[in-house]
C-alpha positions in Angstrom: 17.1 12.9 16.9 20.2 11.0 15.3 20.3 10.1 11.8 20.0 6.2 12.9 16.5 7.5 14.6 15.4 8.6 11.8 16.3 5.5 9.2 15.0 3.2 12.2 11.5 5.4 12.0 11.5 5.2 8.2 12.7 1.3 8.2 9.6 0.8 10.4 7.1 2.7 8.3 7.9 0.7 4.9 7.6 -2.3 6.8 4.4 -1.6 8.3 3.3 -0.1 5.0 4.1 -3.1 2.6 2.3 -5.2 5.5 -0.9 -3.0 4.9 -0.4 -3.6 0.8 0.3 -7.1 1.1 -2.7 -7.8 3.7 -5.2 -5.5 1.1 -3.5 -7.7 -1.8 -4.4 -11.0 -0.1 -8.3 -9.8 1.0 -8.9 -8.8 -2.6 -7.7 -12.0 -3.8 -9.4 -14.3 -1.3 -12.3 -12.1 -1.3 -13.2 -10.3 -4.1 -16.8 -11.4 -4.7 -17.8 -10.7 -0.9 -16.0 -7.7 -1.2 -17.5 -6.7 -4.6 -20.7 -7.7 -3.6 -20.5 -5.3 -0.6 -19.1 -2.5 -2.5 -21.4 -3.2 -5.2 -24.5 -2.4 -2.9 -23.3 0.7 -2.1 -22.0 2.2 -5.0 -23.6 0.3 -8.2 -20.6 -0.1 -9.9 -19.8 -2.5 -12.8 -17.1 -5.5 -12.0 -14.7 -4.0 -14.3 -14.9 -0.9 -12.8 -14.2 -2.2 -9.4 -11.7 -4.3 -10.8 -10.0 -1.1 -12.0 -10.3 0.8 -9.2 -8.6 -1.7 -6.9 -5.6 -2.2 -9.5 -4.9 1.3 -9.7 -5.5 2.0 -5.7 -3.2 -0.8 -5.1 -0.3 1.0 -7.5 -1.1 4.4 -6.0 -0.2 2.8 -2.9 2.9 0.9 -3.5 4.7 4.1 -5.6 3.7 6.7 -2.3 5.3 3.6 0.0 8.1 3.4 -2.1 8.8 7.4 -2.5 8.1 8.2 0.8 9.3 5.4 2.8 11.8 3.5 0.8 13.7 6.2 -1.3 14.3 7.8 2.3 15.8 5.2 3.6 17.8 4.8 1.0 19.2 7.8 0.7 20.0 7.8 4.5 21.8 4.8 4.2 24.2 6.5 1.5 24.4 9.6 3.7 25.6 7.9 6.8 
């Protein structure tokens, strides 16, 4: 594998990984009661609980895409 490969394979991942965190982004926007009310059935869990949860998911998410995706690619781009 070449070193262009590799950045195409990592270019490709942090797009395919923002897609995921901007499609979650919009369904918990558009949808937060249905998906509340779903989740809500399940687990019994307060609205501000949820609420949290789904913030802080949604920032775990975004620093791993940007350490493990983005920081790669940007270091391969300085490398070669």
């Amino acid at each position: 594998m070449t070193l262009e490969v590799i950045r195409n394979i990592f270019a490709w991942c942090l797009v395919m990984n923002l897609a995921v965190l901007i499609l979650w982004l919009l369904i918990y926007l558009i949808a937060k009661d249905w998906i509340y009310k779903i989740h809500g059935e399940w687990f019994k869990i307060p609205r501000e609980t949820f609420n949290a949860v789904h913030y802080k998911s949604l920032g775990y998410f975004k620093m791993i895409v940007f350490v493990f995706n983005l920081v790669p690619y940007i270091a391969m781009h300085i490398v070669g």
